[in-house]
N, C-alpha and C positions, 0 to 999 in steps of 0.2 A: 901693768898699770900704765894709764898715759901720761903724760909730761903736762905738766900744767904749766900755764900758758900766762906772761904775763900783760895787763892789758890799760891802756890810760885814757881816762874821760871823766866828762863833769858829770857830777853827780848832784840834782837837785843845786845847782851853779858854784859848787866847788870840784875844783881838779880831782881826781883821786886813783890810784890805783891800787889795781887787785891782782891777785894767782888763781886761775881758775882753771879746773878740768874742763878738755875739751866736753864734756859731757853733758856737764853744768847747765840750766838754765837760769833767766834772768831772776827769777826768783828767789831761787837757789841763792845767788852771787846775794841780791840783796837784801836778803835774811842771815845769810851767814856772815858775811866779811860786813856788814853795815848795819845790821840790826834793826832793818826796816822791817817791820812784819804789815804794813797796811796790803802789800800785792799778796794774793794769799792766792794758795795751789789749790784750786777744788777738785775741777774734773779730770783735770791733765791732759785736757784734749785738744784746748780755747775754744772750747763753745760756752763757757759761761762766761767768762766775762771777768772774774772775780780778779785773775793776776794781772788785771789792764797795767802798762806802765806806757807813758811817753817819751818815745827813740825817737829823734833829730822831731818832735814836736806832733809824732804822727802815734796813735794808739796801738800796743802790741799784745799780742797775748805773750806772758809774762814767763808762764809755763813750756811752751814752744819755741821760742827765742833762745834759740844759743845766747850763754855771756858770752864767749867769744865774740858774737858778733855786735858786741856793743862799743867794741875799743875803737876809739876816737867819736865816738857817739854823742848827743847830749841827751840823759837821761834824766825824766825827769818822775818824781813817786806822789805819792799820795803825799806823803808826809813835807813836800816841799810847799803846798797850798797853804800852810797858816806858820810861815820861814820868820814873821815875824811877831808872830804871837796874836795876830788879827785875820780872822776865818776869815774863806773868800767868799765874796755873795752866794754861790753853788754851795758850800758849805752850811750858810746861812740859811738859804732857802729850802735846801737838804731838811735840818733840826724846824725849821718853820711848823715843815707840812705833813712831819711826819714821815717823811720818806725812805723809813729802812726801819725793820723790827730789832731782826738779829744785827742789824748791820755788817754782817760777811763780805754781801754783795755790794757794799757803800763803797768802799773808793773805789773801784771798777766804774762804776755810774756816775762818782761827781768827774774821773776825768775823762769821762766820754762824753759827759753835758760840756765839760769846760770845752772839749775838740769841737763839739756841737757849734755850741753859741758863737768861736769864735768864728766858724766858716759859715755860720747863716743866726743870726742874732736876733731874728724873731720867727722862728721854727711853729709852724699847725701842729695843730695834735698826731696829726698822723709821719709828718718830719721827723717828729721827736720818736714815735715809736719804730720808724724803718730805720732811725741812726742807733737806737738804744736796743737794736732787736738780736743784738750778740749777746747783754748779758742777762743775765738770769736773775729771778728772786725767786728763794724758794717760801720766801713769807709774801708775795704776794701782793707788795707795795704799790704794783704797779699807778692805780690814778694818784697816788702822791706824791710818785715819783713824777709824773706827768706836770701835777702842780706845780714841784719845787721847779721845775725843769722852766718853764714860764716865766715863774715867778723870779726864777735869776737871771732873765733873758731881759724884765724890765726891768731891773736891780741893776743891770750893767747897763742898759740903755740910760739910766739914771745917774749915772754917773759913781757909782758904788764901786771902790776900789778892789783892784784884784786882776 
């Protein structure tokens, strides 16, 4: 058996550390030790999209990602978007327009809108679907997700916190 490893970073902007098998993915680390379930393991491949999480600010598959290689990282989940009890406009415009049945595939797609918006902040429709085209819906949201995607792109041009 391997020697579990142990490793220090912010989590959703608290310090924190963990013990984690070399084996481990980020998933894994943040459903187990932190009881974040919104990164969720679908295909185990990263081609859905589903275990998106944000390492130093950039989109990962969540599934793939050694924890290991997350120590001194700043990691960031799903669950750190409403830290204050007030949803982020991508959240908001997310519940708007309808944009997830099952919701499985929803935090995967609001923090890849949120990566989105903030490196081009009023994305075509066709922007939105070459940057969204990693994850998946198996219910099929796609034009609503297209909507919200818009719709919080003028929500933050607006000046809507988040």
């Amino acid at each position: 058996m391997a020697t579990p490893r142990t490793i220090h970073f912010p989590l959703n902007g608290r310090p924190v550390t963990a013990d984690v098998q070399p084996q481990h993915n980020l998933v894994e680390l943040l459903q187990s030790q932190f009881g974040l379930t919104g990164a969720r393991e679908s295909c185990g491949q990263g081609l859905c999209g589903c275990c998106t999480v944000l390492v130093d600010g950039k989109p990962v598959s969540g599934c793939l990602h050694l924890a290991v290689f997350v120590d001194g990282c700043d990691v960031v989940s799903i669950e750190h978007l409403d830290n204050d009890q007030t949803l982020d406009p991508v959240q908001q415009a997310f519940i708007a327009h309808g944009a997830f049945q099952c919701g499985y595939c929803t935090p995967g797609f609001i923090l890849m809108t949120k990566t989105l918006l903030e490196q081009n902040p009023d994305p075509s429709d066709t922007q939105i679907k070459d940057y969204l085209n990693g994850n998946l819906c198996r219910c099929a949201a796609y034009p609503e997700i297209i909507a919200a995607v818009k719709t919080a792109a003028r929500n933050y041009k607006a000046g809507a916190p988040g």
